[in-house]
C-alpha positions in Angstrom: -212.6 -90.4 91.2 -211.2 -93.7 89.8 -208.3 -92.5 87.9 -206.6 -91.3 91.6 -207.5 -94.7 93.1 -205.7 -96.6 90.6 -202.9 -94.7 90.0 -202.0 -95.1 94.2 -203.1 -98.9 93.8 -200.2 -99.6 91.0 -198.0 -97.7 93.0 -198.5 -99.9 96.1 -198.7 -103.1 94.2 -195.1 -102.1 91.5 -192.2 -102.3 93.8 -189.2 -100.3 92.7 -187.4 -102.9 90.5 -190.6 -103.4 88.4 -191.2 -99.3 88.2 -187.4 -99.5 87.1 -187.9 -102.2 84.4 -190.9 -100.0 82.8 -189.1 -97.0 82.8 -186.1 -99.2 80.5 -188.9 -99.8 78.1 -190.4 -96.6 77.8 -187.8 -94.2 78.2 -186.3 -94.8 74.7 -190.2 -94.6 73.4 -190.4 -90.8 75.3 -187.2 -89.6 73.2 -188.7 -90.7 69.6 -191.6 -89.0 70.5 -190.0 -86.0 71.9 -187.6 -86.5 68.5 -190.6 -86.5 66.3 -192.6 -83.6 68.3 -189.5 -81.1 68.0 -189.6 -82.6 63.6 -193.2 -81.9 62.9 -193.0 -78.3 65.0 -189.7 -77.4 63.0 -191.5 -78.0 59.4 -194.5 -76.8 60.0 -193.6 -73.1 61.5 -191.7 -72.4 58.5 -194.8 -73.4 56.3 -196.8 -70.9 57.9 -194.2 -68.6 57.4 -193.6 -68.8 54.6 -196.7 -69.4 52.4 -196.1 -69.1 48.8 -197.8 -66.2 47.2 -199.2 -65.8 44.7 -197.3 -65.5 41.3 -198.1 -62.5 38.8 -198.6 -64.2 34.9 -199.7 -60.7 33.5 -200.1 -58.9 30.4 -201.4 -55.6 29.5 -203.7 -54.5 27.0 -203.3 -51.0 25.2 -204.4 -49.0 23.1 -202.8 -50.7 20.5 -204.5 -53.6 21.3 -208.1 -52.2 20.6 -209.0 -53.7 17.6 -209.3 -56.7 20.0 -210.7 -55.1 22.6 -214.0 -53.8 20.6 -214.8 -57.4 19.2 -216.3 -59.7 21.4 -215.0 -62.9 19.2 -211.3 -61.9 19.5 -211.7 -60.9 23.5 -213.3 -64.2 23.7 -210.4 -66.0 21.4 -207.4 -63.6 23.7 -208.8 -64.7 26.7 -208.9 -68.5 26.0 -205.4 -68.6 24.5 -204.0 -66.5 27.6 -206.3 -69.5 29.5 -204.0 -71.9 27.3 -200.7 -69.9 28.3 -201.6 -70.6 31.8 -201.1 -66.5 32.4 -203.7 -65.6 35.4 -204.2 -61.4 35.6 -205.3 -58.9 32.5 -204.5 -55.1 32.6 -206.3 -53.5 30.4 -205.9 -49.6 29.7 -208.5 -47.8 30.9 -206.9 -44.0 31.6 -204.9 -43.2 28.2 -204.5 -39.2 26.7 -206.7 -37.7 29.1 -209.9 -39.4 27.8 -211.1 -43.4 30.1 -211.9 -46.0 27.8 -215.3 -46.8 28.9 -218.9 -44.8 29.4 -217.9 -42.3 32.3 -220.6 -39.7 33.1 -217.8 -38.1 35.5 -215.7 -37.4 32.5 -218.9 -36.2 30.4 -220.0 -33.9 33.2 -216.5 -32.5 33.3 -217.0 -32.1 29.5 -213.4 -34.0 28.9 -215.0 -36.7 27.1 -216.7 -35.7 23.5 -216.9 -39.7 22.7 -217.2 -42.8 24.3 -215.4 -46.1 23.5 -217.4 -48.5 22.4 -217.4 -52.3 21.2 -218.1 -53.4 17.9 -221.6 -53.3 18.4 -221.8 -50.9 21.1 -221.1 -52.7 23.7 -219.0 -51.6 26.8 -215.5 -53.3 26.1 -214.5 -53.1 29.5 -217.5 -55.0 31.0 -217.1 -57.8 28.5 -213.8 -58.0 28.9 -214.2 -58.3 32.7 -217.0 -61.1 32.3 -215.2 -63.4 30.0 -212.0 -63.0 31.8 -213.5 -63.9 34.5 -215.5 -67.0 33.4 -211.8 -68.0 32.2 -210.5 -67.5 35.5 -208.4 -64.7 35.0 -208.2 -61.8 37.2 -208.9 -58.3 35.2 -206.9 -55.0 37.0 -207.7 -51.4 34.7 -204.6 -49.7 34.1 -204.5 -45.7 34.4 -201.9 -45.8 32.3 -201.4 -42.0 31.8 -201.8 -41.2 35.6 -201.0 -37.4 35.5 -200.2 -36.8 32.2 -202.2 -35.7 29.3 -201.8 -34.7 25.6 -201.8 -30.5 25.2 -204.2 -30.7 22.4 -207.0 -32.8 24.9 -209.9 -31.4 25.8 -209.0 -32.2 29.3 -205.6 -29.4 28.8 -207.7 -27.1 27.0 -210.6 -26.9 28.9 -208.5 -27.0 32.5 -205.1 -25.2 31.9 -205.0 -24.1 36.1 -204.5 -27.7 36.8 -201.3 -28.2 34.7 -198.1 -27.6 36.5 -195.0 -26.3 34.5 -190.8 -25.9 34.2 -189.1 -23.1 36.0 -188.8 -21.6 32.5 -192.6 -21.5 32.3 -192.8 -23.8 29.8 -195.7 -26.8 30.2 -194.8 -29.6 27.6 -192.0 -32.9 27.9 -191.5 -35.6 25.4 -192.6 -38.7 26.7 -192.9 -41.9 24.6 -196.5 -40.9 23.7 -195.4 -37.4 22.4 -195.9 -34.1 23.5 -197.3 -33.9 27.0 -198.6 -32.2 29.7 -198.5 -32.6 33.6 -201.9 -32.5 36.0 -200.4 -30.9 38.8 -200.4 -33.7 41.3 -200.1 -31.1 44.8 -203.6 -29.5 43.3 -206.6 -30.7 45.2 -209.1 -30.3 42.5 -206.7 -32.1 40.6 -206.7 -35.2 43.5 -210.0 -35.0 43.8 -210.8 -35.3 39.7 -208.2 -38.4 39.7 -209.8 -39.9 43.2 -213.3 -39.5 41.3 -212.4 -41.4 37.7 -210.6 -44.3 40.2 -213.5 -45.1 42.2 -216.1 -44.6 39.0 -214.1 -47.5 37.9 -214.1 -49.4 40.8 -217.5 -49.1 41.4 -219.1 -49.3 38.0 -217.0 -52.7 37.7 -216.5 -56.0 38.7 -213.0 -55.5 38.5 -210.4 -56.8 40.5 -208.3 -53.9 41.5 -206.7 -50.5 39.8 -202.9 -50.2 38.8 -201.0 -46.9 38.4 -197.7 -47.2 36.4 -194.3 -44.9 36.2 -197.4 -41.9 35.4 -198.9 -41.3 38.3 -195.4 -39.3 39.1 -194.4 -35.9 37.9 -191.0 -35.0 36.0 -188.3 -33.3 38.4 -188.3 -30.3 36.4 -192.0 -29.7 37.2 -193.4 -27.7 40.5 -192.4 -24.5 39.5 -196.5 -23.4 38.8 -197.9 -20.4 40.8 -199.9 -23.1 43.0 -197.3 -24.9 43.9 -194.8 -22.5 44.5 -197.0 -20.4 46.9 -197.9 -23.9 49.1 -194.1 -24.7 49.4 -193.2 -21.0 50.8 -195.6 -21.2 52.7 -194.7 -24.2 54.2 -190.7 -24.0 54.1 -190.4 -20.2 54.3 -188.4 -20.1 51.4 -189.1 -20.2 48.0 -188.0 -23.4 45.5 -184.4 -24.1 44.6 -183.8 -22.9 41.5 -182.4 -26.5 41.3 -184.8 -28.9 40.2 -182.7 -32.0 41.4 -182.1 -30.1 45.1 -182.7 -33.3 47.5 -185.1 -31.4 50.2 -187.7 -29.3 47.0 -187.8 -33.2 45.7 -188.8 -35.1 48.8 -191.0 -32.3 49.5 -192.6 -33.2 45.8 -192.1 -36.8 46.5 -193.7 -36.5 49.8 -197.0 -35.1 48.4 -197.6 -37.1 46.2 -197.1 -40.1 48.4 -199.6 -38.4 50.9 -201.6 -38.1 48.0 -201.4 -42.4 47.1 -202.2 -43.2 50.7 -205.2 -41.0 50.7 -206.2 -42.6 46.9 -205.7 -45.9 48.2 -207.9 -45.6 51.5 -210.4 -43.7 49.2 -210.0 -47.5 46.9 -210.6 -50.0 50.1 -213.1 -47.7 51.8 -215.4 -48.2 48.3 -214.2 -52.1 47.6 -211.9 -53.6 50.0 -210.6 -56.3 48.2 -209.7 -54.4 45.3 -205.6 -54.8 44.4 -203.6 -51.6 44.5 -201.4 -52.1 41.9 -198.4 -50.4 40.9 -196.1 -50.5 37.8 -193.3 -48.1 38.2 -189.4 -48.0 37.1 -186.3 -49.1 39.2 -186.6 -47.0 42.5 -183.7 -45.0 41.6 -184.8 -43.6 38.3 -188.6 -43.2 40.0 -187.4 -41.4 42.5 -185.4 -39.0 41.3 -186.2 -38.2 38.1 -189.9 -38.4 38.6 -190.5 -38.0 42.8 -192.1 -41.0 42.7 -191.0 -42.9 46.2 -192.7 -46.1 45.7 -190.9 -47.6 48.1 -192.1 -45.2 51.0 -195.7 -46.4 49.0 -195.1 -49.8 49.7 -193.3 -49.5 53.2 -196.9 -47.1 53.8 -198.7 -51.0 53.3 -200.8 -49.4 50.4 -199.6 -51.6 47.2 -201.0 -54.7 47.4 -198.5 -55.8 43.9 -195.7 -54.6 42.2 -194.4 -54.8 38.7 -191.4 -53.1 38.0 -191.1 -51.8 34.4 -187.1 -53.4 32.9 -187.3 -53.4 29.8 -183.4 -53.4 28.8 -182.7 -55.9 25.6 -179.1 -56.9 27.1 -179.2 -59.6 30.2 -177.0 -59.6 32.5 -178.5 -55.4 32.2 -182.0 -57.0 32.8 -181.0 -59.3 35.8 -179.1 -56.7 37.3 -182.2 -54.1 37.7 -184.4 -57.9 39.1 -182.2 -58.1 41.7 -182.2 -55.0 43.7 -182.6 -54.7 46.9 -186.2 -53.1 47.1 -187.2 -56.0 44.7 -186.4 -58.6 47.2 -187.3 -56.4 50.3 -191.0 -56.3 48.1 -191.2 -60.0 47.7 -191.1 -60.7 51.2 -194.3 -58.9 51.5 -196.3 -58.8 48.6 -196.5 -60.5 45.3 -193.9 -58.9 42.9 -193.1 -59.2 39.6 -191.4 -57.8 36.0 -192.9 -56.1 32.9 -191.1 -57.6 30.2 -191.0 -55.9 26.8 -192.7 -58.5 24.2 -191.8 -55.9 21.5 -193.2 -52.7 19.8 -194.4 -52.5 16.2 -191.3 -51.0 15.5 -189.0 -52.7 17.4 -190.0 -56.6 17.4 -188.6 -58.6 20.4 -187.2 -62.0 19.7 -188.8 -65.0 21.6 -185.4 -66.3 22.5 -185.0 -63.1 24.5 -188.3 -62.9 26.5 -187.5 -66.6 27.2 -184.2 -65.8 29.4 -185.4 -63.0 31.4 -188.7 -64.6 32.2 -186.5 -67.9 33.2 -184.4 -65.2 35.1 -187.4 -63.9 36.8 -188.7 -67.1 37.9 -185.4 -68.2 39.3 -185.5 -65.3 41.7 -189.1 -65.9 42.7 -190.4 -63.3 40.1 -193.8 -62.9 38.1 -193.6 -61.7 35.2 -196.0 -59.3 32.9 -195.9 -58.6 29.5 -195.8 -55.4 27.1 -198.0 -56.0 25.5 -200.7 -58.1 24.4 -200.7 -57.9 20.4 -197.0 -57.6 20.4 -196.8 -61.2 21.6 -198.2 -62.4 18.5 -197.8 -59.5 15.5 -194.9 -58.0 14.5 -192.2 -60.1 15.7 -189.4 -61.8 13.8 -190.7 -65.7 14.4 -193.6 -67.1 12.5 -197.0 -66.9 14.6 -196.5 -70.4 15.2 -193.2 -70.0 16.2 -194.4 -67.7 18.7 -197.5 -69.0 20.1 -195.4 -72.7 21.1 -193.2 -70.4 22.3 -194.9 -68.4 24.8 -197.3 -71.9 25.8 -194.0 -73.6 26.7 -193.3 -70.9 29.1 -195.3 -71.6 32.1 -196.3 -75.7 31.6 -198.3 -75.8 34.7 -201.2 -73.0 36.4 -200.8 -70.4 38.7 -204.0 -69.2 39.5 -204.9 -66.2 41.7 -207.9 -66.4 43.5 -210.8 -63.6 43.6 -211.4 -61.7 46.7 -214.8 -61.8 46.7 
């Protein structure tokens, strides 16, 4: 009741000249604040906006890399020094050949499995790996690296040959950079249903921090011509498949199922453990897409990957920043974290440091993580000394980037 009163009792008592006189004084006080009001909001929108996410430092662990993997002394001695290179995320292979890398009693009751991985001294290699990763703080993601494809000699070929898809020549096997091979059929449900199974068994059984699916979890164009698949297309089209494997409707149909069949994986993935990361590691879109129907960017546009790592692994650089800089790389990093698999070499093919040093440099100048191919490569077998290569790769990130667990 008082606030009223006085406000009417200054009015009485200032005559116009003196309410003049104030508003001189304060009117030039009402614009800076109005000034630095419209400042602050300006900056701060944008901030929200435009929070910075988090930045991949990955590399990925194969099987090449398992005489680390099995000693606990050398995981503890990887992770420490990828602690030192201030990387922040681990992929290690966990799907490779048609057999997992750790104790599955899915893939023993589906008699694929006649052996188990083990550490050193029997220890489960993936658990450790997962525990001292973590105490490092580094984030640990498993890696089906061979999604649907599997060797023709594995037990998993041999013991399931109605899952396997084939050529419109009948034939079943493609070259692939791990050999001979053979395709899961990815329309089959039993097939879905066996992959679905082995991703949550790892999810579950784990404290891991997501699952990642690379240029694999795709099928060849050529492939779809198996009696299954076949009779589910008629049915649905009315006409049988193009003789032409590259026709553009028979490979968004194939495209199209198998993206049905990531969005159904991936709400299988958050249903179980909804923090986990969907990951995904494929090729430039265009060569995904079609040469092996795999429409990751439907995936992502879908909301189901949670980070991308596109595979360039091209030696010559202005090759290399070309493939960075498309179009569905930068529509990605508006809305997830995105980065580059960069080849650190192969034991027959040794990468030089001064080259991983330009394209990461060209990754991070377009707002890119990186990830590298792989582990022991970044070390062994290269043209530098070891030295040489370990000041090398610690020079390349000076300060952290951590990425913080969803717990």
């Amino acid at each position: 009741m008082k606030l009223p009163f006085l406000v009417q009792s200054w009015r009485r008592r200032c005559t116009a000249a003196c309410r003049q006189t104030l508003l001189k004084y304060l009117f030039p006080i009402l614009i800076l604040i109005s000034f630095v009001t419209v400042l602050l909001v300006d900056n701060f929108m944008p901030a929200i906006a435009q929070l910075p996410r988090q930045e991949i430092r990955g590399v990925w662990m194969t099987t090449n890399d398992f005489d680390t993997l099995k000693s606990r002394d050398k995981v503890q001695d990887a992770v420490s020094q990828l602690q030192q290179m201030n990387l922040n995320t681990i992929y290690p292979v966990v799907w490779n050949s048609g057999y997992v890398m750790y104790p599955s009693a899915l893939a023993q009751r589906a008699g694929i499995q006649p052996f188990v991985y083990k550490g050193s001294d029997g220890h489960d290699i993936l658990a450790d790996l997962i525990t001292q990763a973590h105490h490092k703080g580094l984030l640990v993601i498993p890696w089906f690296e061979f999604g649907f494809m599997a060797p023709p000699t594995s037990e998993l070929a041999l013991n399931y040959p109605d899952w396997f898809t084939q050529k419109r020549d009948g034939s079943q096997i493609s070259i692939s950079a791990a050999g001979e091979v053979m395709w899961l059929n990815p329309f089959h449900p039993q097939v879905q249903q066996f992959i679905t199974n082995l991703v949550l068994e790892t999810v579950t059984q784990y404290d891991a921090d997501g699952i990642q699916f690379d240029d694999h979890m795709s099928l060849p164009s050529e492939f779809g011509y198996d009696q299954y698949t076949v009779a589910l297309y008629t049915q649905e089209t009315n006409n049988p498949p193009p003789t032409d494997a590259q026709d553009a409707a028979w490979v968004q149909w194939r495209a199209d199922k198998i993206t049905a069949f990531m969005v159904q994986l991936n709400q299988a993935v958050k249903q179980r453990k909804p923090q986990a990361i969907f990951s995904v590691a494929p090729n430039y879109y265009d060569l995904a897409y079609k040469f092996h129907l795999q429409d990751w960017l439907s995936w992502m546009r879908q909301n189901i990957v949670d980070e991308l790592i596109v595979q360039v692994y091209r030696p010559n650089l202005q090759s290399f920043v070309a493939n960075i800089s498309r179009a569905e790389i930068q529509e990605a990093q508006q809305i997830i974290p995105t980065g580059i698999g960069i080849m650190t070499g192969l034991r027959n093919n040794p990468v030089p440091m001064q080259q991983i040093k330009s394209q990461v440099r060209a990754a991070q100048e377009r707002g890119l993580g990186v990830t590298f191919f792989y582990y022991e490569s970044l070390w062994n077998d290269a043209i530098e000394s070891l030295n040489e290569r370990q000041v090398g790769f610690e020079t390349l990130f000076p300060s952290p980037a951590l990425r913080a667990r969803s717990e």
